[in-house]
ZALUMTI-541510 format. One record per atom (N, C-alpha, C, O, CB): residue number from 1; atom name; x, y, z. Coordinates in steps of 0.001 Angstrom, whole numbers. Glycine has a CB too. Layout:
<NUM, 'CA', <X, Y, Z>>,
...
This chain:
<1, 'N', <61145, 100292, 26493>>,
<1, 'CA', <61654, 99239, 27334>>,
<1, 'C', <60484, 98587, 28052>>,
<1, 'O', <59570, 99315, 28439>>,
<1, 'CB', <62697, 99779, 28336>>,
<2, 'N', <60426, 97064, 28296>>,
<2, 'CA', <59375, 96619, 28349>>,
<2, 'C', <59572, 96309, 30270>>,
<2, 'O', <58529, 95942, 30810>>,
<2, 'CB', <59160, 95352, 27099>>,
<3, 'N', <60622, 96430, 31050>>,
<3, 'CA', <60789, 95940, 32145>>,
<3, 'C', <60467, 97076, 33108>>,
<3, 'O', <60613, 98281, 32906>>,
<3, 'CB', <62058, 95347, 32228>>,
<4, 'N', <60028, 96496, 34129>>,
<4, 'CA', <60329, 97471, 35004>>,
<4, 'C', <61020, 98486, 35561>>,
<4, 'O', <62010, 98743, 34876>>,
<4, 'CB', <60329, 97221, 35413>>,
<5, 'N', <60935, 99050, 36345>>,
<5, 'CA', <61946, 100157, 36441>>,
<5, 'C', <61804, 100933, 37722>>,
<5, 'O', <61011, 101843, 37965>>,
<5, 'CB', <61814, 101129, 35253>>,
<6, 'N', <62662, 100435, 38442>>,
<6, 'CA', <62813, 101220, 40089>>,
<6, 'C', <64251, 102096, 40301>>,
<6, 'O', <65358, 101918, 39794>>,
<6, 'CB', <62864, 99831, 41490>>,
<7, 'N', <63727, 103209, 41352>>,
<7, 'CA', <64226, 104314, 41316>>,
<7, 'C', <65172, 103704, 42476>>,
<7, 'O', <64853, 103008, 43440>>,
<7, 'CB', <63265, 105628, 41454>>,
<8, 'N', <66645, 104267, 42011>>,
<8, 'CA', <67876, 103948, 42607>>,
<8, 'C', <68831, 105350, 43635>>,
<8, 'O', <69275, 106252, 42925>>,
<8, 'CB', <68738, 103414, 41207>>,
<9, 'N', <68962, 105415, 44381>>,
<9, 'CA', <70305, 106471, 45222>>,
<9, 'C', <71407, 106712, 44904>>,
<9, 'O', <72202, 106372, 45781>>,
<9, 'CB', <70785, 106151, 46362>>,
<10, 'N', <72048, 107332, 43690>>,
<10, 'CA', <73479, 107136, 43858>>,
<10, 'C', <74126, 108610, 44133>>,
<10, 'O', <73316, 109531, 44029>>,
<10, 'CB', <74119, 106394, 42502>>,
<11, 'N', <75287, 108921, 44424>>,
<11, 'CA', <75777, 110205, 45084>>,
<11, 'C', <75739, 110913, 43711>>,
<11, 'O', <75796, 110297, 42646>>,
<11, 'CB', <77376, 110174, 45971>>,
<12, 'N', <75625, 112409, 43832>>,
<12, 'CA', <75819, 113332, 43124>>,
<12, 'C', <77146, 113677, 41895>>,
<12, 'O', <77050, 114367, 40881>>,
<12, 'CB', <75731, 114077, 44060>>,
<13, 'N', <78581, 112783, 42519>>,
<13, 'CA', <79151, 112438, 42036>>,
<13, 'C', <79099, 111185, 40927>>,
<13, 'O', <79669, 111134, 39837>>,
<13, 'CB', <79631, 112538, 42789>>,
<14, 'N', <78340, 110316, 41478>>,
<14, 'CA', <78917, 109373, 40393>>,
<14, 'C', <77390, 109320, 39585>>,
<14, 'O', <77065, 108298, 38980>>,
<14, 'CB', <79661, 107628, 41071>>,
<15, 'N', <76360, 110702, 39650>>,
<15, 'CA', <75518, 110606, 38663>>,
<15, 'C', <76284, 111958, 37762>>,
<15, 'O', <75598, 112319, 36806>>,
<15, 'CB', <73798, 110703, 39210>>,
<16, 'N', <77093, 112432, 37881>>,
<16, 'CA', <77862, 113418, 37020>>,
<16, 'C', <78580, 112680, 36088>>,
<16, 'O', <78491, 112859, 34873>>,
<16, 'CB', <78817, 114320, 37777>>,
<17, 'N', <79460, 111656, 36754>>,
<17, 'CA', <79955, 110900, 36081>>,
<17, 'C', <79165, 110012, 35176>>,
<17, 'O', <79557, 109889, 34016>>,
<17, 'CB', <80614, 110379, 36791>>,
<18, 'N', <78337, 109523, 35487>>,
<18, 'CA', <77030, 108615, 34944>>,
<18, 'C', <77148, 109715, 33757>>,
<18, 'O', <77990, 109477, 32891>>,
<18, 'CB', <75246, 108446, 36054>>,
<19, 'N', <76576, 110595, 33672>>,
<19, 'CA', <75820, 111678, 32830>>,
<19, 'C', <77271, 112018, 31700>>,
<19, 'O', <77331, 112013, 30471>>,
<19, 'CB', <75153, 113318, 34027>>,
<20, 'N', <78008, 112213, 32442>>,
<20, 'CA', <79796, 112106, 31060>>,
<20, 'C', <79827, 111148, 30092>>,
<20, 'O', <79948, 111472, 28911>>,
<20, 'CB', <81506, 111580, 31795>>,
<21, 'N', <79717, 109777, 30503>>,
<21, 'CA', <79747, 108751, 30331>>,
<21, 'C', <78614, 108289, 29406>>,
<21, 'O', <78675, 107365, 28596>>,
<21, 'CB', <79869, 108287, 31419>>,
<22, 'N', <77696, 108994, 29633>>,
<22, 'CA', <76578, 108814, 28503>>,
<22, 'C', <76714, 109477, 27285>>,
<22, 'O', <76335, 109033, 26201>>,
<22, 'CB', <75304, 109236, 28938>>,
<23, 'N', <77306, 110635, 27496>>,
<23, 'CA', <77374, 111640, 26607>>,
<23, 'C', <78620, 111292, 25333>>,
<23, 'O', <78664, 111709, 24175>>,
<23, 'CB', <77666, 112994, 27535>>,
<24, 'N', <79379, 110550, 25928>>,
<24, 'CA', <81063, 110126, 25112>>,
<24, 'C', <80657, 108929, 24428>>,
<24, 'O', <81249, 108534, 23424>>,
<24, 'CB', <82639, 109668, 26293>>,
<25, 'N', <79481, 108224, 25027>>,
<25, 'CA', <79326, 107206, 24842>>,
<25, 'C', <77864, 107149, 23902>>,
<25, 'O', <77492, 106143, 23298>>,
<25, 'CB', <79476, 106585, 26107>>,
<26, 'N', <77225, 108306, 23925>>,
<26, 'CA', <76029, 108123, 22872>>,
<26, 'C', <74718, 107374, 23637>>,
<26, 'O', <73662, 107043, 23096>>,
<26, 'CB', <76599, 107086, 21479>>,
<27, 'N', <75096, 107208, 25047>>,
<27, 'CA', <74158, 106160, 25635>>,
<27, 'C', <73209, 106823, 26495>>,
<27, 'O', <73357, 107995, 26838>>,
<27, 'CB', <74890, 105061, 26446>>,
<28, 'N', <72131, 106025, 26891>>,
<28, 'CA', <71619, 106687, 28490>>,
<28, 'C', <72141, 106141, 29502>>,
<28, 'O', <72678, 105042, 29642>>,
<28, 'CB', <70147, 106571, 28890>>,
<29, 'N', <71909, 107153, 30346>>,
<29, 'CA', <72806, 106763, 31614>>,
<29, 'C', <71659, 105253, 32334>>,
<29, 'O', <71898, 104576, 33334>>,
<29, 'CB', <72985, 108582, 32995>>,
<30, 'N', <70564, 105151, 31468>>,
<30, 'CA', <70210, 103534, 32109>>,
<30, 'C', <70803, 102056, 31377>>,
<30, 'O', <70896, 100920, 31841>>,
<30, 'CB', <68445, 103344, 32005>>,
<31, 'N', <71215, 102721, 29791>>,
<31, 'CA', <72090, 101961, 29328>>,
<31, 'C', <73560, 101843, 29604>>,
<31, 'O', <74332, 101266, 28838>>,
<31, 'CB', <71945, 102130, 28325>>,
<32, 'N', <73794, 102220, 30346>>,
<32, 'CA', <74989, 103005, 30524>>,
<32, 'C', <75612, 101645, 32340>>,
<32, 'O', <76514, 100857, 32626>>,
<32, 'CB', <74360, 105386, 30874>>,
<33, 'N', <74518, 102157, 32881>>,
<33, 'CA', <74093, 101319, 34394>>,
<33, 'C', <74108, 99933, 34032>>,
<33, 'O', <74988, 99252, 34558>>,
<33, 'CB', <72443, 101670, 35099>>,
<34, 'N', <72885, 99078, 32814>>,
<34, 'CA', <72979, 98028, 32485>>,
<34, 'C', <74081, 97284, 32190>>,
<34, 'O', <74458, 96137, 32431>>,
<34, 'CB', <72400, 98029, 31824>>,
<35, 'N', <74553, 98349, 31534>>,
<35, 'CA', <75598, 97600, 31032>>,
<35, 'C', <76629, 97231, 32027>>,
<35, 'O', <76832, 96019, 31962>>,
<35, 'CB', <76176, 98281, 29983>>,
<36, 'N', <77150, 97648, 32669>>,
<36, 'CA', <78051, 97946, 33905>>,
<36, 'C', <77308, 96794, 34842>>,
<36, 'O', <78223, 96133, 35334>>,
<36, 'CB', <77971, 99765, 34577>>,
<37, 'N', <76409, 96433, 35158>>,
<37, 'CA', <75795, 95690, 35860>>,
<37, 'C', <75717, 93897, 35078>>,
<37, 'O', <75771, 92821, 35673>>,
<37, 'CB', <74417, 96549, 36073>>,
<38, 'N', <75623, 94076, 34079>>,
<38, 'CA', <75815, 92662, 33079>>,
<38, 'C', <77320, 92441, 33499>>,
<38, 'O', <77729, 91493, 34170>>,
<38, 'CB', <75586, 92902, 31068>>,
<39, 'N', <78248, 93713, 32873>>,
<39, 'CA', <79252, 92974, 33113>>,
<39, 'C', <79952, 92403, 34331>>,
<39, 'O', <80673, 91413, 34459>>,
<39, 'CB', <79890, 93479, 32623>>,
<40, 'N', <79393, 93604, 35454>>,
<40, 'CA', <80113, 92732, 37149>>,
<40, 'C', <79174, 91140, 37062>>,
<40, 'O', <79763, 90113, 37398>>,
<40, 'CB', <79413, 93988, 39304>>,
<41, 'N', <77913, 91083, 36656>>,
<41, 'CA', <77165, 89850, 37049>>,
<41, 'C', <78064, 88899, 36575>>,
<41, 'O', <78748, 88126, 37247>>,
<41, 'CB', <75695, 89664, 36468>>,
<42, 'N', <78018, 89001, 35530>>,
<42, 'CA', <79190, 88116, 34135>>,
<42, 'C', <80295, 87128, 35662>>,
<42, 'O', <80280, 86019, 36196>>,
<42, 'CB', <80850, 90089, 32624>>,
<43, 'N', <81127, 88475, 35780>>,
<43, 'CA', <82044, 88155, 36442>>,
<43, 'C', <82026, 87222, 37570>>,
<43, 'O', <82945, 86467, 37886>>,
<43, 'CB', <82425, 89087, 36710>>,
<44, 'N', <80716, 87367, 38235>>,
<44, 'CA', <80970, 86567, 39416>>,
<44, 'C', <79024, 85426, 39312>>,
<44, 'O', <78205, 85052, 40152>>,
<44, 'CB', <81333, 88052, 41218>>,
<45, 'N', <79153, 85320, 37817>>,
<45, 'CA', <77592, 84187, 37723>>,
<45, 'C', <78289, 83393, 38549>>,
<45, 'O', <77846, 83470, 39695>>,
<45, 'CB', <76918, 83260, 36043>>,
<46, 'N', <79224, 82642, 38433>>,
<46, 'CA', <79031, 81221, 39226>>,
<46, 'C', <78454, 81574, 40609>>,
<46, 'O', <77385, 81101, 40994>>,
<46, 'CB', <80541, 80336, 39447>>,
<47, 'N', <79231, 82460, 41373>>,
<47, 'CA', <79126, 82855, 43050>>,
<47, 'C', <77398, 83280, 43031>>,
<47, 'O', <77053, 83189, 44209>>,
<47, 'CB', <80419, 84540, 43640>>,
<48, 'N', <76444, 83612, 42366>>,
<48, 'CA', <75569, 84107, 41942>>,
<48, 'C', <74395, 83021, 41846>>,
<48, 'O', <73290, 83130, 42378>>,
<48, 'CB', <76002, 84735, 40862>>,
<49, 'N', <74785, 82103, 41172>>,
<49, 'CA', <73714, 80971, 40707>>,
<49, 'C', <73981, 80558, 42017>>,
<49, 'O', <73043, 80575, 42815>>,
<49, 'CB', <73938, 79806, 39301>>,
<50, 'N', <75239, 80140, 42437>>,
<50, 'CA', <75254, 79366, 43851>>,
<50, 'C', <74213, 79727, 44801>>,
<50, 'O', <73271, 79118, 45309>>,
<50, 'CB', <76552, 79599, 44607>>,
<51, 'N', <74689, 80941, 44885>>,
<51, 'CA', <73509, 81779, 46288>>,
<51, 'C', <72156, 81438, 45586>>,
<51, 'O', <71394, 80731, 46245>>,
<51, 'CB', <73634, 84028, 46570>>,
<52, 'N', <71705, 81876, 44222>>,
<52, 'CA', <69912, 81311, 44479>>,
<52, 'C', <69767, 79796, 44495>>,
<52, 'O', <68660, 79440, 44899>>,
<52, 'CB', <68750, 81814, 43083>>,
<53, 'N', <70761, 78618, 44093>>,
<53, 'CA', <70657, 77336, 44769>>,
<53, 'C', <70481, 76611, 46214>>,
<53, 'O', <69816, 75725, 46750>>,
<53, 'CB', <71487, 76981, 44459>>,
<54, 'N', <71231, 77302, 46426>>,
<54, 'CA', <71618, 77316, 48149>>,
<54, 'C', <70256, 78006, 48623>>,
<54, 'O', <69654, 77360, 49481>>,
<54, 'CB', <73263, 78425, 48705>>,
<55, 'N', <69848, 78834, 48342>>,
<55, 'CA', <68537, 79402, 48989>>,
<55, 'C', <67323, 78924, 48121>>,
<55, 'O', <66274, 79542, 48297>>,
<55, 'CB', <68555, 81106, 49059>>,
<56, 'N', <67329, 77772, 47090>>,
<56, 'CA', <66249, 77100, 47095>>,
<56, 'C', <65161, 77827, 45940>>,
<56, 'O', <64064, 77582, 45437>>,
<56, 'CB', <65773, 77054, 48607>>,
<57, 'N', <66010, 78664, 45893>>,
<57, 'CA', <65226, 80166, 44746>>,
<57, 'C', <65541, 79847, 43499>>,
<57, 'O', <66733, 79796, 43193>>,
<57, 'CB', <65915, 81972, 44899>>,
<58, 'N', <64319, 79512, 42342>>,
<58, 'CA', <64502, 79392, 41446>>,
<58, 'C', <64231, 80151, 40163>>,
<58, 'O', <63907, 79711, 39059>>,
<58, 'CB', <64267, 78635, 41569>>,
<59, 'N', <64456, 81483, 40596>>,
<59, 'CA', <65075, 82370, 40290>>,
<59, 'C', <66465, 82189, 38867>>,
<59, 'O', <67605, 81723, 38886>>,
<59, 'CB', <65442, 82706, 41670>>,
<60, 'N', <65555, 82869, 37703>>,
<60, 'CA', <66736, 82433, 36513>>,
<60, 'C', <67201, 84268, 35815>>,
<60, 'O', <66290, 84754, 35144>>,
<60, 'CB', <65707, 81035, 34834>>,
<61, 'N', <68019, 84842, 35912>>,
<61, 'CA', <68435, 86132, 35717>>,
<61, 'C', <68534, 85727, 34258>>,
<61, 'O', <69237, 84809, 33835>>,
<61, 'CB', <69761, 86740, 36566>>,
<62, 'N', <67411, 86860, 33226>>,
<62, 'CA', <67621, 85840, 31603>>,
<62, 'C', <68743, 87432, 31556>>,
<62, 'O', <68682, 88400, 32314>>,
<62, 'CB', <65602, 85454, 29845>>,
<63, 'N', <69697, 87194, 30378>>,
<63, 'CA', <70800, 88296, 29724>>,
<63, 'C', <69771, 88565, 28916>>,
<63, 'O', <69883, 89420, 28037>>,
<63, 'CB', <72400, 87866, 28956>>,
């Protein structure tokens, strides 16, 4: 993977779950995160692009 990569907090619980979820799924639990994260973005790009317009940030999130 060619991107960066910063270290995240999540509870003990939902890295168990993370770790299930990889396993049923054949994935890593960072593919696993991505993906889950594309799809909430998906959901709310418009509200998303707005905010880095509005703040002048030209800022382009590539998929």
């Amino acid at each position: 993977m060619s991107q960066d990569i910063v270290k995240v907090g999540i509870s003990v619980s939902a890295h168990k779950r993370l770790k299930l979820l990889s396993i049923i799924e054949k994935k890593s639990m960072l593919e696993i995160m991505e993906d889950v994260i594309k799809e909430r973005y998906g959901l709310h790009r418009i509200e998303i692009e707005e905010l880095i317009r509005s703040a002048n940030n030209p800022t382009k999130i590539k998929e």
